[in-house]
N, C-alpha and C positions, 0 to 999 in steps of 0.2 A: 671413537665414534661407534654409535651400537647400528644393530644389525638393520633400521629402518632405513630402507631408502627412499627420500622425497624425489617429486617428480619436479624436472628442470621449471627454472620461472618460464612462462612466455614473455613476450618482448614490452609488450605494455606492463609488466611485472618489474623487470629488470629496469626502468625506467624509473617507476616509481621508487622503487629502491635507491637508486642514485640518484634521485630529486632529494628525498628524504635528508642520505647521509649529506649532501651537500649544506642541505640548510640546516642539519644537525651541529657538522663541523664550522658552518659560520656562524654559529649561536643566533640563527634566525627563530628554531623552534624545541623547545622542550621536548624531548621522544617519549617521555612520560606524559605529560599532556595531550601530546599526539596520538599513541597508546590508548588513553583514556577515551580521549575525543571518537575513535573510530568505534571502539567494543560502546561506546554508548549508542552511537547510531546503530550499529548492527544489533547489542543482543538485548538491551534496556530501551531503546526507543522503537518507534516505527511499527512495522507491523506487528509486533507483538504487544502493543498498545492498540493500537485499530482492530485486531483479534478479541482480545479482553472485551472491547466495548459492544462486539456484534455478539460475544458468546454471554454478554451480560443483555444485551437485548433482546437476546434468543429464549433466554429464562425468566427474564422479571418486564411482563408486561407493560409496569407504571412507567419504570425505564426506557423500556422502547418507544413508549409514546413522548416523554418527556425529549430524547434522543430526536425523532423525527420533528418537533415544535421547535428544539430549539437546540440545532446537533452541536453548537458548540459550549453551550452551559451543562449539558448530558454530559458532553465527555471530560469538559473541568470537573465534573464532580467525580471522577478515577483518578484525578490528578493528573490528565492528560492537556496540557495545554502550552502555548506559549508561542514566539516567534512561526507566523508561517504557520498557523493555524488556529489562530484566533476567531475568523467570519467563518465556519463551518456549518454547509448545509449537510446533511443527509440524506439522501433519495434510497427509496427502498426496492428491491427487484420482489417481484409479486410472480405468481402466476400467468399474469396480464400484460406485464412490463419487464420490461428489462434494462435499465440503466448501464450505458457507458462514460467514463469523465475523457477530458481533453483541456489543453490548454492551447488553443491556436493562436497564441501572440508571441508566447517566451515557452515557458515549465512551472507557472504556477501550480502547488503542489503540499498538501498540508504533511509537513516534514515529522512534526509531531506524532502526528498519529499513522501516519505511510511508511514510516520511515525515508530511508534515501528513495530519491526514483530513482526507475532503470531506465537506463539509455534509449530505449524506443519511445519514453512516453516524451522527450525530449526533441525527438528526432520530426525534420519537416515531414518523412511520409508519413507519418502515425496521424499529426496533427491534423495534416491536410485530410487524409482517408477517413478519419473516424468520425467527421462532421460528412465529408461528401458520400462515402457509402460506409456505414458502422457494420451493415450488415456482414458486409465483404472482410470489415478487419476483423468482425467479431469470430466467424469462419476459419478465418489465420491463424487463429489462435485456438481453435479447435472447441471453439463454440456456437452451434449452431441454433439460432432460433428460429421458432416456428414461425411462417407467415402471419398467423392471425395473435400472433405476439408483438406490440408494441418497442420499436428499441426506443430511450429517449438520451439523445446526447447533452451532456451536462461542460459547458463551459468556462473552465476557473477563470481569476482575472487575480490581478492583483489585490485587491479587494475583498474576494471570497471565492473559497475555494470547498469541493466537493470529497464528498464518500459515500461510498456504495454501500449499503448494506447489504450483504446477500442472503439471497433465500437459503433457508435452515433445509440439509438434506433429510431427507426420509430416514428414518432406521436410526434417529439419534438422539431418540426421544428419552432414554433413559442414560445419557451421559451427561456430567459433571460440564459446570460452565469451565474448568481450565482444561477437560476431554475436548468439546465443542472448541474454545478459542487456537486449540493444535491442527485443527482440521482449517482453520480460516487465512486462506492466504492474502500477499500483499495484492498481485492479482486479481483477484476476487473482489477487492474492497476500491477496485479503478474499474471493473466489470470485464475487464475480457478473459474472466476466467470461471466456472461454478465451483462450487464447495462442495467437495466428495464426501459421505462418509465412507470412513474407510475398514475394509474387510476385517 
């Protein structure tokens, strides 16, 4: 064994682990498939496809406009598409507005281009808080907007579902659209987050 030492699983760790081997050893699922299935959602799918699309909106004009008319023919055309997010709108954070998404029924949620959700956008406070006061969760999250700034909360449904585009930080005017799409987080692209440039 070499010299690195890993830090103990926590308890929801150790779980999934022994979920795993169980349905390993009852030939319920391929750990290779399994394997595959997870590094696609993490590091080929999800935000870093919703990244590409803002940091290609951020540089090519015709595209951003194409993008907001019609967000989900825009982002087929990167080869971002499929299951869970095929009705995509677009809503743009301006200087004037500021869009938040929410799903207050279930976790509508375009898997394509977000990637996985996180547990909070899930969760009944978020759901409930972000339509009754966005302002407050926008806050929580350590975003604060101005009063004479619009928030608009955006609704998914099973049906159709949302993406944020976030406004382009200052100071990033001479970086490469794959420099721009490292700066654009999952966060960001559900709005309770901004897009830093970074030092």
């Amino acid at each position: 064994m070499g010299s690195a030492h890993k830090r103990p699983l926590s308890d929801p760790e150790v779980r999934v682990k022994a979920l795993e081997s169980l349905l390993v050893e009852k030939g319920l699922i391929d750990p290779k498939a399994l394997d595959e299935l997870v590094d696609t959602y993490e590091t080929k799918v999800g935000p870093h496809n919703g990244a590409q699309v803002v940091a290609r909106a951020w540089t090519d004009p015709d595209y951003k406009k194409r993008l907001l008319e019609d967000g989900s023919a825009a982002i087929g055309e990167l080869g971002f598409s499929g299951m869970q997010g095929e009705d995509l709108v677009v809503v743009e954070n301006t200087p004037r507005v500021h869009n938040i998404l929410v799903c207050t029924l279930c976790s509508c949620y375009p898997w394509p281009t977000l990637g996985l959700p996180p547990v909070w956008y899930k969760a009944a406070p978020y759901r409930s808080r972000a339509v009754s006061d966005p302002r407050g969760v926008l806050k929580e999250f350590g975003v604060n907007v101005p009063e004479d700034k619009e928030v608009r909360v955006w609704d998914s449904t099973a049906e159709l579902r949302y993406m944020v585009l976030p406004e382009r930080p200052a100071g990033t005017e001479g970086m490469s659209e794959k420099e721009l799409a490292s700066l654009v987080t999952r966060d960001s692209m559900i709005g309770v987050a901004l897009v830093e440039a970074q030092a």
